[in-house]
C-alpha positions as CSV (number, residue, x, y, z in Angstrom):
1,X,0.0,0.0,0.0
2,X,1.3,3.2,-0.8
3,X,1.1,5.4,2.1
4,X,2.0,8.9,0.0
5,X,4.5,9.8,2.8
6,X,7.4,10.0,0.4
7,X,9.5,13.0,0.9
8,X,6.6,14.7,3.2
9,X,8.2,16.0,6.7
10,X,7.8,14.7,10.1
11,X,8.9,15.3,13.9
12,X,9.7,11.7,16.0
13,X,10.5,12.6,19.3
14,X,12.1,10.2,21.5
15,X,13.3,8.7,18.2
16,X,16.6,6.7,19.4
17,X,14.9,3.6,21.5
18,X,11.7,1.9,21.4
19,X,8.6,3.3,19.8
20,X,10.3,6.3,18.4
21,X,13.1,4.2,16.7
22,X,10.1,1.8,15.4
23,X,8.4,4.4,13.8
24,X,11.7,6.7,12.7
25,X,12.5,3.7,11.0
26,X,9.2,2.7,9.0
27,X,9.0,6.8,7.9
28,X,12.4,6.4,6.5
29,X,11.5,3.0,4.8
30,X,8.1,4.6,3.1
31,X,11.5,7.3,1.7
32,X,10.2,10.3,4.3
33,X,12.2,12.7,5.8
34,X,12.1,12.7,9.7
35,X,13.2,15.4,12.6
36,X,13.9,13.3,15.2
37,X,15.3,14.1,18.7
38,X,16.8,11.9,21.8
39,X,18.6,12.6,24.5
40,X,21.5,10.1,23.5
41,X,23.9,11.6,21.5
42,X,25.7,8.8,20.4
43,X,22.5,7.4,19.6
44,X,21.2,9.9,17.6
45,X,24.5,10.4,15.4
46,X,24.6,6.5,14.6
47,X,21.0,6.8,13.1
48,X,21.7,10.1,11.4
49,X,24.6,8.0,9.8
50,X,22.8,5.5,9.3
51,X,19.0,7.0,7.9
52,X,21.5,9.4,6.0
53,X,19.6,12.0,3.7
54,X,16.6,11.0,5.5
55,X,17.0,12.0,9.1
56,X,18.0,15.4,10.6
57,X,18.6,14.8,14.5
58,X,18.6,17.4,17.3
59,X,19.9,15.9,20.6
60,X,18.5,17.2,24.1
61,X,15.7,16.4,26.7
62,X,12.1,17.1,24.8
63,X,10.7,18.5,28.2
64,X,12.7,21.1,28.0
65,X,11.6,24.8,25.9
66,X,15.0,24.9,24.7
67,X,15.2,21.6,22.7
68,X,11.6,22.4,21.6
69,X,12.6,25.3,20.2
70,X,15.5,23.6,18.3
71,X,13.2,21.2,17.1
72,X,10.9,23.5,15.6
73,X,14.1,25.8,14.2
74,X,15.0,22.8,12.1
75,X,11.7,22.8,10.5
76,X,12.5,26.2,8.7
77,X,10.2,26.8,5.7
78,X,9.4,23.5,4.7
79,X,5.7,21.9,4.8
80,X,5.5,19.9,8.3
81,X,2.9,16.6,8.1
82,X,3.0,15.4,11.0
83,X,4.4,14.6,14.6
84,X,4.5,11.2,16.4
85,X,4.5,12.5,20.0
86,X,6.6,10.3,22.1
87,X,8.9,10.1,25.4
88,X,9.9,8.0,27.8
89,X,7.7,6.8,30.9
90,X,7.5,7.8,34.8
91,X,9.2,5.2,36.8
92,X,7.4,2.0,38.4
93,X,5.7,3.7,41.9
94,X,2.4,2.6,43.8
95,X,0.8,5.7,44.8
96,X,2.3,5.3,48.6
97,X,5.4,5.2,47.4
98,X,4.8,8.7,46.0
99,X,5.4,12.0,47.0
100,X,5.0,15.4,45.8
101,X,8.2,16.0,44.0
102,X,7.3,12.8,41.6
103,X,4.0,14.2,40.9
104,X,5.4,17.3,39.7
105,X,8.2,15.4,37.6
106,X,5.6,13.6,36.0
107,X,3.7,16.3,35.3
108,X,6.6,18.3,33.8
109,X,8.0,15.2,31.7
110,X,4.2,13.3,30.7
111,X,1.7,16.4,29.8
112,X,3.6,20.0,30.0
113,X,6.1,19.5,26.8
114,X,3.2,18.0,24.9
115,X,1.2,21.0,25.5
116,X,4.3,23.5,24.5
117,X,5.2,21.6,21.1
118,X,1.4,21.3,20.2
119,X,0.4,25.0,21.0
120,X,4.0,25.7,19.0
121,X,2.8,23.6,15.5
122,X,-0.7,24.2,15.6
123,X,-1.0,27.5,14.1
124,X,1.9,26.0,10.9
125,X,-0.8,23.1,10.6
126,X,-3.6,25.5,10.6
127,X,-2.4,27.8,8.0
128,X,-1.8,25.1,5.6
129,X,-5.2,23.0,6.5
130,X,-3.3,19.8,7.1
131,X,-1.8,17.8,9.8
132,X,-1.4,14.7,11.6
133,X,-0.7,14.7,15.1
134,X,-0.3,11.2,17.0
135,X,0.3,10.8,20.6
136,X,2.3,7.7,22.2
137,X,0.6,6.8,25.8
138,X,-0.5,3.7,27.1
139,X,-3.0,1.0,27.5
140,X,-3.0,2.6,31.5
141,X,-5.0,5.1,30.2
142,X,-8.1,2.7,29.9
143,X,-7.1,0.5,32.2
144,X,-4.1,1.0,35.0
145,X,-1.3,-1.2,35.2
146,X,-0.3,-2.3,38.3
147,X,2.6,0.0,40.1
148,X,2.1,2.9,37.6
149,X,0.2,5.5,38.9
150,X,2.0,8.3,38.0
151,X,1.0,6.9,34.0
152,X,-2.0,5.9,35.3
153,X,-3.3,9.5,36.1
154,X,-1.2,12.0,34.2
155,X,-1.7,10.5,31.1
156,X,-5.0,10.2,31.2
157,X,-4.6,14.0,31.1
158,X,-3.1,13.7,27.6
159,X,-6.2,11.8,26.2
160,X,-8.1,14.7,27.7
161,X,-6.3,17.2,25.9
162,X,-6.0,15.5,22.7
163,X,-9.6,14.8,22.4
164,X,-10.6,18.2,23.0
165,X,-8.3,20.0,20.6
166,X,-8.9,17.1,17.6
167,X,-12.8,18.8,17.9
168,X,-11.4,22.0,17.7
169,X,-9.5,21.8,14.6
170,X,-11.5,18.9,12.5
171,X,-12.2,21.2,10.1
172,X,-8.7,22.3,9.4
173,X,-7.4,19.1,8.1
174,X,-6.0,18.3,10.7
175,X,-6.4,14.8,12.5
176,X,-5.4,14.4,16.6
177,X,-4.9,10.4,18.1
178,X,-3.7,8.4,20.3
179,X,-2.2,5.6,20.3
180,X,-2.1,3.0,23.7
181,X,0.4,0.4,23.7
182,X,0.2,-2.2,26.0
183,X,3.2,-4.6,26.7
184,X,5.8,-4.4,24.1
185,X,9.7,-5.4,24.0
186,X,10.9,-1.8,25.4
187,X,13.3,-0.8,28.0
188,X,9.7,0.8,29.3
189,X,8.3,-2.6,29.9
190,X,11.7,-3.6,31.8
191,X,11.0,-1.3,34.6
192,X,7.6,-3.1,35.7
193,X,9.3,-6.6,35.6
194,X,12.4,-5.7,37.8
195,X,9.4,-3.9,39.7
196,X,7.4,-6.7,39.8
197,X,10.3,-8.8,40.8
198,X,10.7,-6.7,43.6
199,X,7.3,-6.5,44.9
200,X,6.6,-10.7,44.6
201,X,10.2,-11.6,45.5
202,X,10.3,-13.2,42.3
203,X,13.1,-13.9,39.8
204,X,13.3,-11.2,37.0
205,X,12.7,-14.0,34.7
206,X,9.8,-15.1,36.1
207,X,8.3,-11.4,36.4
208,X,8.9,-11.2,32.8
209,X,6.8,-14.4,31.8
210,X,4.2,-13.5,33.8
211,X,3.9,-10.2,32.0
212,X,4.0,-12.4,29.0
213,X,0.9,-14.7,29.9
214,X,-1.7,-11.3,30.6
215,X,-2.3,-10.5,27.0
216,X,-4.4,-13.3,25.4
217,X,-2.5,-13.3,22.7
218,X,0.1,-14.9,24.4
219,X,3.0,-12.8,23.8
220,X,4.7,-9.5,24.3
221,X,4.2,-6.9,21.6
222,X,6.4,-5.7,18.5
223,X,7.3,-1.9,18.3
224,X,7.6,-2.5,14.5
225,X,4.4,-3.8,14.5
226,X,2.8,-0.7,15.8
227,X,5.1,1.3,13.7
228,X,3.2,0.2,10.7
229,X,-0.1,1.4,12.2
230,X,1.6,5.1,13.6
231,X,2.6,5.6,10.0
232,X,-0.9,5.1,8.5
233,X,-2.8,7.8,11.0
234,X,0.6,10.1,10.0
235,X,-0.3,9.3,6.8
236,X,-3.1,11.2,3.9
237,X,-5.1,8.0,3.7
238,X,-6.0,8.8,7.5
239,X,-8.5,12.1,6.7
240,X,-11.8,10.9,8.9
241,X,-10.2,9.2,12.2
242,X,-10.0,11.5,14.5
243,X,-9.8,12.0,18.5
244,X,-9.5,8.8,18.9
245,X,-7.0,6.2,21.8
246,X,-6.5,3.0,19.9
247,X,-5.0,0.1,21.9
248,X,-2.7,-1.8,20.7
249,X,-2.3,-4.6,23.2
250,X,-2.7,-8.1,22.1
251,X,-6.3,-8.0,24.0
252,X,-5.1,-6.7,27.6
253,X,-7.8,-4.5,28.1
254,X,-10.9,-6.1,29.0
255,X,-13.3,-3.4,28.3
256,X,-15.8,-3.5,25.3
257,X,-14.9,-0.4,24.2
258,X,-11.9,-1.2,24.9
């Protein structure tokens, strides 16, 4: 299928692990050209080398207004489709093992940023009645996981705020989702079994094949696998899907609507 992203223009944030390398990866295959940013330099170089041509990278923390800002400066006056939305996770904490400071951390690094890059783009998307934007949450945001409830409430936050603005600008052409992994072979998913192993004085090995018996499908996810999905709601083809949280999650959550 072609996807009619060749040569169109898009951020990946959090680009050098996991979901973000997934999806960098699958632009760059469909021959698209791809801001991405990461907070490992050495990282970030290799794939620059590597997706030559096709990647520009700009290393620093995404929370942060200055690496934002250089972000958006390498944009310059090209046409900007779309931005996969993406960071790293809060760490594993049940809600009495909280406190204050946390809260505000997860605050600062799960909703703020979002909020500053959006309100940044949205008037470049605007003018030229076109966009894709596509958050990266979780599967906690319809049902919590177990030791995460700093994911468990602030991004839940995220969904709010993405719902509301994909009804705000519908009839600009531009399309606002979100997608919610559930467990998939990231260094994300390796906090909750060495947590796991912690809290059930279990083996790490046996923490991690527990996590891999709770999805019916019987297995721990594929970032590459939801790669191919990201790029289609990045993608044209996706013009009436909008303000929407898809799961992806091998059948975790139990809901209907789920």
């Amino acid at each position: 299928m072609d996807l009619k992203i060749k040569n169109r223009l898009f951020i990946v944030t959090g680009a050098t692990a996991g979901f973000g390398k997934a999806v960098t990866s699958a632009l760059v295959n469909e021959k698209a050209k791809v801001i991405i940013n990461g907070r490992d330099k050495e990282k970030l170089s290799n794939m620059e080398e590597t997706f030559h041509g096709h990647v520009e990278g700009v290393f620093g923390d995404i929370s942060s207004s200055r690496t934002i800002k250089a972000v958006l400066d390498k944009i310059r006056n090209r046409k900007l489709d779309g931005i996969f939305v993406n960071a790293g996770g809060p760490p594993a904490k049940s809600f009495i093992e909280t406190d204050l400071d946390d809260w505000d951390t997860a605050y600062k690094n799960l909703l703020r940023w979002k909020v500053e890059i959006i309100k940044a783009l949205l008037p470049t998307f605007i003018n030229q009645n076109y966009g894709r934007i596509l958050f990266l949450e979780s599967c906690s945001v319809k049902q919590p996981v177990e030791n995460l409830v700093l994911s468990n409430s602030i991004r839940l936050a995220v969904i709010g705020f993405a719902k509301t603005l994909s009804l705000e600008v519908a009839k600009k052409g531009i399309t606002v989702n979100t997608l919610a992994p559930g467990y998939h072979k990231t260094s994300a998913l390796e906090r909750l079994f060495v947590k796991k192993s912690q809290v059930n004085n279990i083996s790490y090995e046996e923490a991690e094949k527990q996590f891999e018996k709770e999805p019916p499908v019987g297995k721990i996810g594929d970032p590459d696998d939801l790669a191919s999905l990201a790029l289609w709601f990045l993608s044209p083809l996706n013009e009436y899907i909008t303000g929407q949280t898809i799961s992806v999650d091998g059948g975790l959550i139990k809901s209907t609507m789920g």
